[in-house]
N, C-alpha and C positions, 0 to 999 in steps of 0.2 A: 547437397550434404557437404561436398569440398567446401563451399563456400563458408557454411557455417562452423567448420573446422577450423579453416583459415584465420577467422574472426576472434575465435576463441583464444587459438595461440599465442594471435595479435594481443588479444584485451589482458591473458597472463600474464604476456610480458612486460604490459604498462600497470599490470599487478604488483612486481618485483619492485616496480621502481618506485611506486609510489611506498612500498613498505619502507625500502631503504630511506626514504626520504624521513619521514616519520617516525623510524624508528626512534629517534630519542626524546620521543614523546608519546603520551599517550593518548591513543585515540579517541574520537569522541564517541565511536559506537562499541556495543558491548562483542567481545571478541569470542570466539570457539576458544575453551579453554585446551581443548586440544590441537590446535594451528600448532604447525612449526612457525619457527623462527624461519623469513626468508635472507636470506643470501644478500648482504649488499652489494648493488650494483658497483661497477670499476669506478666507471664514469659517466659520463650526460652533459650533451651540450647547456650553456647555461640557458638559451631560449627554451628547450624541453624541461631542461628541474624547474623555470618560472612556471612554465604553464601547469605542469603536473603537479606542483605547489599549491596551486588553486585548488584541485579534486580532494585534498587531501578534506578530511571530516575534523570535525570543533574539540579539540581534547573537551574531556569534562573540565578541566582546569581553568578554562576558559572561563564559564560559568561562575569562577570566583573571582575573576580579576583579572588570571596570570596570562600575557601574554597578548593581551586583548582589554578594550574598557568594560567592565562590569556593566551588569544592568544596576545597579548603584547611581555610579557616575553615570550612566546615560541622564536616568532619571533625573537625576540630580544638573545635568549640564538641560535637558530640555527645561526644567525649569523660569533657570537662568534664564537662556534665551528668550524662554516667556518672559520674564519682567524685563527685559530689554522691547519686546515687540510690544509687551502691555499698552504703553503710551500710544501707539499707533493703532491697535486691530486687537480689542477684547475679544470678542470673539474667533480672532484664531489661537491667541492665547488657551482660551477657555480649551479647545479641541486638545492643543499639545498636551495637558494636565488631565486629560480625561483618558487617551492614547497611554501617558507616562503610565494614569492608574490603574487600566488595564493592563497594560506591561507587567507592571508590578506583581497584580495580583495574582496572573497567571505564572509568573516564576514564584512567587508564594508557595502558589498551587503545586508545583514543578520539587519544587524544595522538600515540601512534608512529604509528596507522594515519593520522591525518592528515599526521605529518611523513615519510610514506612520501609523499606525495603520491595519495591516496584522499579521495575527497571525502563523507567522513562529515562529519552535523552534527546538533547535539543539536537536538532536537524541543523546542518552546515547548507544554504543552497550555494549553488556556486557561482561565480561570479558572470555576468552578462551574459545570462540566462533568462530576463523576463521578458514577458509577452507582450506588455505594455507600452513598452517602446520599439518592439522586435529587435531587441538587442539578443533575442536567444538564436535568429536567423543567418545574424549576421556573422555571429562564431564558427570556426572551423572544427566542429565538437568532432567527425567523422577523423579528424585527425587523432586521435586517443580515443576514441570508441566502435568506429567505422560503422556510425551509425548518421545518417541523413533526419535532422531533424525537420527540414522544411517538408519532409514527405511527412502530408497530413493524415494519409490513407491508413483507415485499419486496418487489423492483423484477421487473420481466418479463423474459422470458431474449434479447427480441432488440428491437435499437434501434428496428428499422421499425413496432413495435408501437405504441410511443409518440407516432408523429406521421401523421398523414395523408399516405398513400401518393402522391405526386405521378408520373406517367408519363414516364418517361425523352424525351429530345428531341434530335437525332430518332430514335434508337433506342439501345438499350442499348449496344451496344459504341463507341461515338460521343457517349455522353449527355452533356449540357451543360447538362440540367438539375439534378443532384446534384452534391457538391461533396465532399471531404472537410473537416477539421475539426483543433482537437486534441484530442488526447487524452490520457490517464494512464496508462502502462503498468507494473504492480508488477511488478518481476521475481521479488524473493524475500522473501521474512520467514524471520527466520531469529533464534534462541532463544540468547541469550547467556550468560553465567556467571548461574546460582541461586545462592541460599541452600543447593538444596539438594543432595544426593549421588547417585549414583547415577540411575539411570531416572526422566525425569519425568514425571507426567501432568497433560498440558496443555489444559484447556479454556478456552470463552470464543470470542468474534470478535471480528472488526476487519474494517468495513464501506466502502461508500465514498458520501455524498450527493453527486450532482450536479443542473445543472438541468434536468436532463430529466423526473424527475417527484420528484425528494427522496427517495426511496424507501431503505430498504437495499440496497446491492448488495455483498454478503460476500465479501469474500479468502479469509478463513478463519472458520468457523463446526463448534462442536463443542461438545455441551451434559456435562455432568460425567457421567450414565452412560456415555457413551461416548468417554472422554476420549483424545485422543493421549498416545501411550505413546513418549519420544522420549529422549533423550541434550543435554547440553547443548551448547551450540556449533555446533548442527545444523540446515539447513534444515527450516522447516516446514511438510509438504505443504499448499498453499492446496487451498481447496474452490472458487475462483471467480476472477475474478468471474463473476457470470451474464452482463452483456452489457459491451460496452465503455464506459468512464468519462470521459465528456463536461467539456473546459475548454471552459465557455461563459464561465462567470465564475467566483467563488469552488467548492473541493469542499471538502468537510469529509470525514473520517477521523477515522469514531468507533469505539472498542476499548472493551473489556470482559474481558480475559484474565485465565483465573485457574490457578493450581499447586494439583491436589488434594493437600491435606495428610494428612485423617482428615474430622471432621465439616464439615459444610460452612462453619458458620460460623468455622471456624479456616484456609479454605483460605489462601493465600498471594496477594495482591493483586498480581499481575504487570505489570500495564499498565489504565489507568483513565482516558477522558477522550475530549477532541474534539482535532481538530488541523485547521487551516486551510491552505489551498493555493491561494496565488492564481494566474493567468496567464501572470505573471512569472517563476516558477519554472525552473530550469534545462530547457536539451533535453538535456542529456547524463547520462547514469546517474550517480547517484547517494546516497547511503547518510543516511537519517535513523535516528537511535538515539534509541530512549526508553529514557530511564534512569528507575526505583527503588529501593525499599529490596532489594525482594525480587529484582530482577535486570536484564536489557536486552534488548531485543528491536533487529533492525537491520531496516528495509524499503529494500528499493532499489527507487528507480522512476526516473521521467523522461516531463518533457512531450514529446508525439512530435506535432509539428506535422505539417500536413497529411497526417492520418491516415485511413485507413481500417480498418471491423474487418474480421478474421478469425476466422470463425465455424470452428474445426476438429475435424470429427467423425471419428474412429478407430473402426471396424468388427473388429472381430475375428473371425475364424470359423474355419470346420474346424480345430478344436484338436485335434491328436493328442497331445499333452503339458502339462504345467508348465512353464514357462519364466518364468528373469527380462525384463521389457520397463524401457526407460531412456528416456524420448523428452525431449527436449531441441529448444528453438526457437532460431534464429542470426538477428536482425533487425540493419539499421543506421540507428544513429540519429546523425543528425549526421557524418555520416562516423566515425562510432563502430561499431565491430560489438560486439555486445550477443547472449551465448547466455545461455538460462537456462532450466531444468529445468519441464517440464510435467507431471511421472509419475512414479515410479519404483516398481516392485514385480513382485509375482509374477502370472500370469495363468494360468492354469488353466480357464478356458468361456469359453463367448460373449462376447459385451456389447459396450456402445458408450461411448468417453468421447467429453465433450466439452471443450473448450478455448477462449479467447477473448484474441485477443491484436491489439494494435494495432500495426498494420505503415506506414511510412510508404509514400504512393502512390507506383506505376512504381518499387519495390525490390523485391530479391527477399528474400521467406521461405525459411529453410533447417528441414526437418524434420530429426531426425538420429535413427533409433531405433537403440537399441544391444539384442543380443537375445544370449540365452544362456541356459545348462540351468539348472535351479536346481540353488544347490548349488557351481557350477562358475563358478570364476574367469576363464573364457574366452569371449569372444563376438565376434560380428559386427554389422558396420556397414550400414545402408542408409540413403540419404538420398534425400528429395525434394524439392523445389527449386518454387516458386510466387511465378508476378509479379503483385503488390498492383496488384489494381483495382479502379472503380467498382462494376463488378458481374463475375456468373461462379460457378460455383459447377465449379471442373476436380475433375480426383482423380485417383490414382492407385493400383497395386498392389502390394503386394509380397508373394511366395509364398514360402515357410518350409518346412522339415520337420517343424515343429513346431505352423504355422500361418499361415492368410491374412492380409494385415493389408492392408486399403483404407482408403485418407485419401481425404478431401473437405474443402475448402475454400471456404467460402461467403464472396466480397465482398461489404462490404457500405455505402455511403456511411453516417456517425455522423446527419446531418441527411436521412433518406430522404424 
């Protein structure tokens, strides 16, 4: 628990400084409209303001030109270069024009979804951070995050694991000695216009470091034999995360996404790199987009202050049938309600999933499962309904003709 103290203080304090740095500009990610203003720092060696220069996030201003080349002039310079290469290699001309018009379309896409009023915003990765040449190994990142990226081991599936079990006071339903926290909660990752046609198979992950122990804690995880088989435009079933994702101080979100093409060294480089999250970060959902050559990926999330997890395990049994199951979570953040998909597919025998999702405390969680034959465009609704607390593990039943279905819901303080 010292340890994760430690880290935290540390990671505030490279908080400070990157604000001061930034301050006279504005950031690229949407702010807590109630953050203070932080304190500028005196001073910093000029090796530390370069490197903490890097972390800093893309003002939206970016986006139009200021300070940076537009996606305009890129387009407009890849071009060019193409008719310079034209003479020598149509065919990789042809690729750069197809890449630019992707590009394009998806900042299009990017433009009206914002001027509907949608709070999407392009992702900053950081600088020699990718995977592909192990240039993200080779960086001293444990220096500003005290976080080891070469350790590839994942994180353990429940919070209480990582710290010393302290005894509620004076008893559990009354306790005042545990607390909640914030947290991170992804609602969706979801796979934007490709390069390419048709059905895509999508492998790779996208993790999450926090400072509970630096560990990977994977959204989504899928190695190329067994790759998702998906449509473009389409939510992408997460695999995770294992336990809930701790705002102590800085997270990092690091990806590795890849498009099987044919051989592997030709797959299609979809998303590559680290991405920074500081404290500041909005409480209200929503939408960061990673744009590249080869397509965009959107993740929606939101810092959920004083939070508690919820641990939720689905029992399935006496299965007389196949049937579609749809389960779907309704949390409120901020006076915001917030549903988003924890499931979707066919079930046919037993089994147990599990789920992890941060609820803010004394709110209620809405379970919603939607159930129906396979096959058949017609289903029914059941919901259940649980009040976020310190501790409790309630549950409940629901009876089918198709099938039993019991929910359990384990509270759980993030700092146990």
């Amino acid at each position: 628990m010292r340890s994760i103290i430690s880290r935290s203080i540390v990671g505030l304090r490279w908080g400070r400084s990157v604000a001061s740095i930034v301050s006279a500009s504005r950031r690229w990610y949407p702010q807590r409209r109630d953050a203070a203003q932080k304190p500028a720092a005196s001073s910093q060696p000029a090796k530390l303001l370069d490197r903490i220069s890097r972390f800093a996030y893309e003002p939206w201003n970016m986006q139009h030109g200021i300070g940076s080349i537009s996606d305009k002039n890129w387009i407009s310079e890849g071009m060019e270069r193409g008719e310079v290469r034209k003479e020598s290699n149509d065919v990789h001309d042809s690729k750069i024009m197809e890449r630019a018009e992707v590009r394009k379309e998806n900042n299009d896409v990017h433009d009206s979804k914002f001027m509907a009023a949608d709070r999407i915003w392009h992702a900053r990765i950081l600088e020699k951070s990718s995977h592909r040449d192990g240039a993200i190994y080779k960086e001293n990142w444990g220096e500003c995050f005290l976080m080891d990226l070469a350790d590839r081991n994942e994180t353990v599936s429940e919070l209480k694991m990582l710290t010393k079990a302290l005894p509620c006071y004076p008893d559990q339903e009354n306790c005042i000695a545990h607390m909640p926290c914030g947290m991170i909660q992804i609602f969706s990752v979801r796979l934007g216009k490709t390069l390419r046609s048709g059905p895509i198979r999508l492998y790779g992950y996208m993790a999450a470091r926090d400072d509970m122990d630096g560990l990977l804690n994977y959204v989504f995880n899928c190695n190329r034999d067994n790759p998702v088989i998906m449509q473009q435009d389409s939510i992408i079933e997460m695999t995770g995360p294992k336990r809930g994702i701790i705002m102590l101080s800085d997270v990092l979100i690091e990806f590795d996404m890849k498009i099987e093409t044919g051989e592997k060294e030709e797959d299609d480089i979809l998303i590559d790199g680290l991405m920074q999250l500081d404290p500041r970060m909005s409480t209200r959902p929503f939408t960061i987009r990673f744009n590249s050559n080869c397509g965009t990926v959107d993740m929606c999330l939101a810092l959920v202050e004083d939070a508690v997890e919820a641990i939720i395990e689905v029992f399935i049994s006496e299965v007389q049938s196949v049937f579609n199951l749809s389960l779907s979570s309704f949390v409120t953040i901020r006076e915001v309600g917030k549903e988003f998909q924890l499931f979707n597919g066919v079930v046919g025998e037993l089994g147990i999933k599990r789920f992890v999702v941060a609820v803010p405390i004394d709110t209620m969680m809405h379970l919603k499962f939607k159930i129906g034959e396979k096959g058949s465009d017609s289903h029914v609704l059941h919901n259940c309904s649980f009040n976020a607390k310190l501790h409790g593990s309630p549950s409940q039943q629901i009876k089918l003709e198709a099938a039993c279905i019991s929910v359990k819901v384990t509270w759980s303080p993030p700092l146990y």
